[in-house]
N, C-alpha and C positions, 0 to 999 in steps of 0.2 A: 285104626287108632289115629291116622295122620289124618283121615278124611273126617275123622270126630272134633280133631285139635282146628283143620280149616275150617268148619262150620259153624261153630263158634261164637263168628261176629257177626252172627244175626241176635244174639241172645246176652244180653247182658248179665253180668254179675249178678248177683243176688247178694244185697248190702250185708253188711252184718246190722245188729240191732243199735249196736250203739251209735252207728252212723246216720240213723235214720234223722234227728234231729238234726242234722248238718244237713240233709240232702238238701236242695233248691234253693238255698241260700246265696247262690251264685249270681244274683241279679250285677243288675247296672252297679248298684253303689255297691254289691260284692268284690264285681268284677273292679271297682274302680281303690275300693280302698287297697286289694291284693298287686295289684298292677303297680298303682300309685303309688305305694313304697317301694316295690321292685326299682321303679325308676328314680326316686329319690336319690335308693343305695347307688344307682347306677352313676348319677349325677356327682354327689359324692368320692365314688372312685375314682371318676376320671378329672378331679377339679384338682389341682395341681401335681398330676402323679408324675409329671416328667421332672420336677427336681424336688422329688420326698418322697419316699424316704431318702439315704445317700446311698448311690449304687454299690452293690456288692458284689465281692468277684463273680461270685455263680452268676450272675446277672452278665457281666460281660464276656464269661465263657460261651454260653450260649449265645449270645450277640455273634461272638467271631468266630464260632460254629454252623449258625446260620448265614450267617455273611460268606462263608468257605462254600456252602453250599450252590447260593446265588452265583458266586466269582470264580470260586475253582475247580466245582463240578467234586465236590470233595468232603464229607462229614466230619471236615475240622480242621481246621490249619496247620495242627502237627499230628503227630499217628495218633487216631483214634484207636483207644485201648479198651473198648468195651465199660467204660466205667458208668454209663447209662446206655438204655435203649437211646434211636436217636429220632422217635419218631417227631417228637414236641417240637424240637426247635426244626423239624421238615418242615410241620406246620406253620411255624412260628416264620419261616424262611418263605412261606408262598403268601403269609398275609404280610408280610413287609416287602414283597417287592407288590401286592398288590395298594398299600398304601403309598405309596413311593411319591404318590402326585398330589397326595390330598395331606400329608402334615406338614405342619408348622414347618415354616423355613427354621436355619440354626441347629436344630435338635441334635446332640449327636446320639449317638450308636442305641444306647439303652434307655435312655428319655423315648425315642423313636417307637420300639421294641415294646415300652409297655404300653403304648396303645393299642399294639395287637392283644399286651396281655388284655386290656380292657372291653375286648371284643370277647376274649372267652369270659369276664365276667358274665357279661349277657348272657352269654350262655348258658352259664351257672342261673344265674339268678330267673331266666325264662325257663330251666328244667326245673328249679325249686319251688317255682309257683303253679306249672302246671301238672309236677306229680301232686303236691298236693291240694290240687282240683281233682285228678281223677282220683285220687283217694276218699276223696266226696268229704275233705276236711272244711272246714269254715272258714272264708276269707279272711276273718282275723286270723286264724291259726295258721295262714298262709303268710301274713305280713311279721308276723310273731318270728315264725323261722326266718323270711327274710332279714330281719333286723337282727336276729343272733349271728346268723352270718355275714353280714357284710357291713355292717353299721360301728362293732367294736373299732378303735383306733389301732386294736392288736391287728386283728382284722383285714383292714384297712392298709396298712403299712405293709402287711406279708403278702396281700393277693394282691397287690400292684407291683409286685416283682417279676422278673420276667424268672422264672422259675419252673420245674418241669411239674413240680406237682401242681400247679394252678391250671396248667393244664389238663391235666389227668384227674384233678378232681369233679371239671367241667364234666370229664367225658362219663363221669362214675356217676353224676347227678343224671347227664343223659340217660344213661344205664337205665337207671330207678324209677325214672320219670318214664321211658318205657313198660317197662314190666307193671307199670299200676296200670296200665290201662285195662280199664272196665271192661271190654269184650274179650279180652283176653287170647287176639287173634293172635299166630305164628309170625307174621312179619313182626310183632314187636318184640316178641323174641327173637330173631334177628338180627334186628336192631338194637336192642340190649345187646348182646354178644358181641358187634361191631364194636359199641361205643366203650363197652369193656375191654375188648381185647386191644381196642387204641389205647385206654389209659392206661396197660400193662406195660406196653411199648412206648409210652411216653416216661413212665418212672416205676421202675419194680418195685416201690413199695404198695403201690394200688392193689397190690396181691392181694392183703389186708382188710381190703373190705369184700375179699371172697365170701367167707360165712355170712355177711350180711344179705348180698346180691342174690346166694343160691338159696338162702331161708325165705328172702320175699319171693323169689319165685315158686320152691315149694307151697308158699302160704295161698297165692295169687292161684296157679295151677293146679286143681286136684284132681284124685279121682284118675281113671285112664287116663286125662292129660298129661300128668306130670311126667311120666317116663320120657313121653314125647317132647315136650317143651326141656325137658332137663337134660337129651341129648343132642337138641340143637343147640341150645347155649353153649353146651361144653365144646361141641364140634365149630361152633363158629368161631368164639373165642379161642379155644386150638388154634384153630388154623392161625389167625392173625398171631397170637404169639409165638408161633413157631417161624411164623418169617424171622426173626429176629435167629434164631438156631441156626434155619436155611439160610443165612448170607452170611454169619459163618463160618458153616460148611463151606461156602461157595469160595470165600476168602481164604479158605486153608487157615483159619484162626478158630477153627473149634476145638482141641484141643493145645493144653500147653506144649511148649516146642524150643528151641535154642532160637534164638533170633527172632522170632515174633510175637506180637503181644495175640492173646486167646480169652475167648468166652471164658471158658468153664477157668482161667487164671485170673482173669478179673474177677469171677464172683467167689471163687476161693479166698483171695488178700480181700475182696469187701468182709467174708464172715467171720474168717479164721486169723488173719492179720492186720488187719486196719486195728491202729490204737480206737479203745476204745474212749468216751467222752464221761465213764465214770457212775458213779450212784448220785441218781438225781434230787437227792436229800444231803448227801455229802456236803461239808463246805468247802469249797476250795475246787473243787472240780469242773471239769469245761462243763458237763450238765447241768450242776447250780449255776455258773455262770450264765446259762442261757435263760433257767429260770427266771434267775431276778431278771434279766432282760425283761421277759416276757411280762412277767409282773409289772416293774417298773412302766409298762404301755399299757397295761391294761390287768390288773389283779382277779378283776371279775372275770372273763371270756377264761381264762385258766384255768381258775377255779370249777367253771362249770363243765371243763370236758371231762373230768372225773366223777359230778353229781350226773352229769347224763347220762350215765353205764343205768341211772335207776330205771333205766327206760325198756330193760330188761324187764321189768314187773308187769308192765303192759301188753298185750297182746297187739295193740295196735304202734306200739313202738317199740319192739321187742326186736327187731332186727337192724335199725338204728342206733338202738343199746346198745348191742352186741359189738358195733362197729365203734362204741365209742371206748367200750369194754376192751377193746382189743387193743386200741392207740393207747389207753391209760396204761394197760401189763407192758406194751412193749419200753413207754417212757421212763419204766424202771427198772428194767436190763441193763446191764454195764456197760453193751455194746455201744455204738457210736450213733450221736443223735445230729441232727443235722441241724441246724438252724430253724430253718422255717417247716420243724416237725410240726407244730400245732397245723397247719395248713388241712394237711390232710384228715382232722379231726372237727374242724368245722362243719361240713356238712353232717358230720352227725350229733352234732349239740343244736343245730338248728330244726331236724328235721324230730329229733328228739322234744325238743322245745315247743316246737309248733303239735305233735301228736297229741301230747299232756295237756297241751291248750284248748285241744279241740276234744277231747275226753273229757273236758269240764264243761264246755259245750253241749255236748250229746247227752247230758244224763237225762234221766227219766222226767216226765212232768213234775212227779212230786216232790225231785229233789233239784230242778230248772232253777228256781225263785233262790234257795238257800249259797245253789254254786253259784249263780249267776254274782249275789251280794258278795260271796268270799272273792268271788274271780275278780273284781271290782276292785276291792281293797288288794289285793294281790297285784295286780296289773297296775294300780297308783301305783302303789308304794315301790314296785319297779321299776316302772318308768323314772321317777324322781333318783332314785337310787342309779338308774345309769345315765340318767338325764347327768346327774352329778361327778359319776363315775366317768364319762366318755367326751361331754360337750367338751370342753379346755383343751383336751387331747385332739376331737378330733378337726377342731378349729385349726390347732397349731399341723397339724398334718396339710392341712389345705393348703395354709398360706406362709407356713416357713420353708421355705428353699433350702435346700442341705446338700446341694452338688457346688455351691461356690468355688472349693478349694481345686475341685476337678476341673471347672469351668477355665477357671484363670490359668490351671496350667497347661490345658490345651491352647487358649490362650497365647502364652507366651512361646510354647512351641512352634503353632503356627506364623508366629512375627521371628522369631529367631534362631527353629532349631536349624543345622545341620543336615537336609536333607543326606547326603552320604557315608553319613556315618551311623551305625547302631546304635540302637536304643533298648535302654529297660523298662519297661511299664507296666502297671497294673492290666489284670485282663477287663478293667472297665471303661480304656483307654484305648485297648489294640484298634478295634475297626476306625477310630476316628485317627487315630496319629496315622493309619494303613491309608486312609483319605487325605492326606495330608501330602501325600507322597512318599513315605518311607515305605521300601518294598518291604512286602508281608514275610515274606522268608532271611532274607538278606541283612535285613536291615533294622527289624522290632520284635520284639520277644519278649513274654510274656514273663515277668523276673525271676515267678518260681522255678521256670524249666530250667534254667541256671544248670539246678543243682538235681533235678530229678527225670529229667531225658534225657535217656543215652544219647540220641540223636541229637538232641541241642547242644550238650556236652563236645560231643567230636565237633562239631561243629566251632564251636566258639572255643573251650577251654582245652581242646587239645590240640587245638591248630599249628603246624608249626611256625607258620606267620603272625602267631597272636602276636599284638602290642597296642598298651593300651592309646585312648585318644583322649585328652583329658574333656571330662565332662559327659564321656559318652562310654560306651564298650569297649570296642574297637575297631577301625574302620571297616568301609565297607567292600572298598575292593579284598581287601585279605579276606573278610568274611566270605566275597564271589569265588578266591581260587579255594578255599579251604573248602565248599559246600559242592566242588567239584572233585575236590582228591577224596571225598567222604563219601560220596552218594549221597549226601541231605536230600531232602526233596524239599 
């Protein structure tokens, strides 16, 4: 059976019928119109992203997560408690000391950080356009999806965050973009499995687009293959997310315990205790509030991760759907939504978007002439409609700056503060005030631990040396002895 599944890639797929019409469309001006807007969107995300959107905490958590990495040999500058895998920001930690020589002077911490995110765009966007080549889709159905993903100003604004899912959704497109391959050889299943089981460990919600991943692969694989092709994904993907179990095991943090933080504790308070964000129709709730957010940048790209579940009707988009189907049920659970939840729902309104596109493509000769005229008027009137809907927006995304108020108060810090004395800051601020001179342990803290680390607590608030310093916490040497009578690290 394994020596049927390696043989393989002498033999190509056998199109289905409705693809036939799409085949060999792939020429130069194919190649140039799918490409062509790949790099537009590209061009686009990286024109003003280091000051727009305005940084957000997650944004600087991971900044000085990664940054602990590089400096301290350390998965985070205070006890990491399991509350994501940590593979994203490992990543995110080798492309910024590999950029280190080539950005912009000035930049601080997360301006920095999202042009590594802007390297996984590419990623995104060169997996989006070569699954759907080998899915033997139409180069416009190929620019179609790119422009649903990466062109909306919602879009736009959320995947130039440095964020884990933007990560993990990169790795989920790599995924898909394997498993289409035409020969349907074992290394790409593999490779899918690699690139899955990365984006599990980059953010467990990628879990999510399981039922999609193992439906295109049943669909892709038939026959004696699928056994085989179904238990190498499982087993590779295994493994890679089991390393995240096995370390720890290794740490003696896999199960809850008096005095350490633990796996299986953190995702217990994520399911079972974390307040939740509410009924996403409710008014007054943190998850309406996110809505109109959402809305208010973009009503359209919203609206259509809910119309793209239709993509379930399709055969050729029917596992797309499904992924889109899944982010819509989840976004109406009481549990707790996170901000940049649409993130992980773009690749499937896109890949959804561009299938339906290329299904009106592929029809039959007799009915080519009639879809082609509706596709026509269909494709205007869209165009104009988000020509209307996104230009204004994504204009202002480009060229309005929105880190100013951060800007000046690093700023004025570095002209005036107090290097020996403590400080409170936003986690959008740590790694840059830590470059400043303030020791990372001693001396800056991130405001919320205040009141929600034990360790930072004994530290600062039970000290018996506290006293305050006006303007600041409290100094720094009492912080030195009290972080010795405590064991801080």
């Amino acid at each position: 059976m394994v020596e049927t599944l390696v043989r393989t890639h002498e033999v190509p797929e056998a199109p289905d019928s409705t693809q036939t019409a799409a085949r060999g469309t792939w020429s130069v001006a194919g190649n140039t119109l799918a490409w062509g807007t790949a790099a537009i969107v590209a061009l686009v995300h990286v024109a003003g992203a280091a000051h727009n959107p305005t940084p957000m905490l997650d944004e600087g958590t991971y900044a000085a997560e990664a940054w602990a990495l590089l400096h301290l040999g350390r998965l985070a500058p205070y006890t990491y408690w399991y509350d994501h895998p940590p593979l994203a920001w490992i990543l995110l930690a080798g492309m910024w000391w590999l950029l280190a020589h080539v950005l912009p002077q000035g930049l601080d911490a997360v301006a920095q950080l999202r042009f590594a995110m802007w390297i996984w765009s590419l990623v995104a966007l060169g997996a989006l356009v070569g699954a759907a080549k080998r899915l033997r889709w139409h180069p416009g159905a190929a620019a179609i999806a790119v422009i649903l993903w990466g062109l909306s100003p919602l879009a736009i604004t959320l995947e130039r965050l440095v964020e884990l899912d933007n990560v993990a959704m990169a790795l989920v497109l790599v995924a898909i973009w394997s498993l289409s391959d035409p020969r349907r050889r074992l290394h790409a299943v593999v490779i899918a499995g690699i690139a899955f089981g990365a984006a599990i460990l980059s953010v467990e919600t990628a879990l999510l687009w399981t039922p999609t991943v193992l439906w295109l692969l049943a669909r892709r694989y038939r026959d004696e293959r699928r056994s085989v092709a179904m238990w190498t994904f499982l087993l590779v993907t295994g493994s890679i997310g089991s390393l995240y179990l096995l370390y720890a095991t290794l740490k003696g943090a896999l199960l809850p315990g008096p005095g350490h933080v633990s796996l299986l504790g953190s995702a217990a308070w994520q399911v079972f205790e974390r307040a939740g964000s509410g009924f996403i129709l409710r008014h007054g709730t943190a998850a309406w509030g996110l809505l109109q957010g959402w809305l208010h940048l973009d009503p359209v790209l919203v609206l259509l991760v809910p119309a793209a579940c239709i993509g379930v009707i399709a055969r050729r988009t029917r596992p797309f759907g499904i992924a889109a189907l899944v982010y819509t049920a989840m976004a109406f659970r009481p549990g707790y939504l996170p901000s940049t939840y649409p993130v992980e729902a773009f690749p499937a309104v896109a890949l959804v978007g561009g299938g339906l596109f290329d299904s009106l493509l592929s029809q039959s000769v007799s009915w080519r002439r009639l879809a082609r005229t509706a596709l026509g008027v269909l494709v205007t009137t869209l165009t104009l409609l988000l020509g209307f809907a996104w230009s204004a927006r994504d204009a202002e995304t480009l060229l309005a700056p929105r880190d100013q108020a951060q800007l000046a108060a690093e700023a004025w810090l570095r002209a005036h503060g107090d290097r020996s004395a403590p400080i409170l800051v936003a986690d959008t601020m740590w790694v840059d005030v830590v470059d400043m001179g303030w020791h990372p342990y001693q001396a800056v803290v991130w405001y919320w631990k205040i009141t929600t680390d034990p360790e930072v607590e004994r530290r600062y608030l039970r000290c018996p040396r506290f006293r305050r310093h006006p303007g600041y916490f409290t100094r720094a040497s009492s912080a030195t002895r009290c972080s010795k009578t405590t064991g801080a690290r």
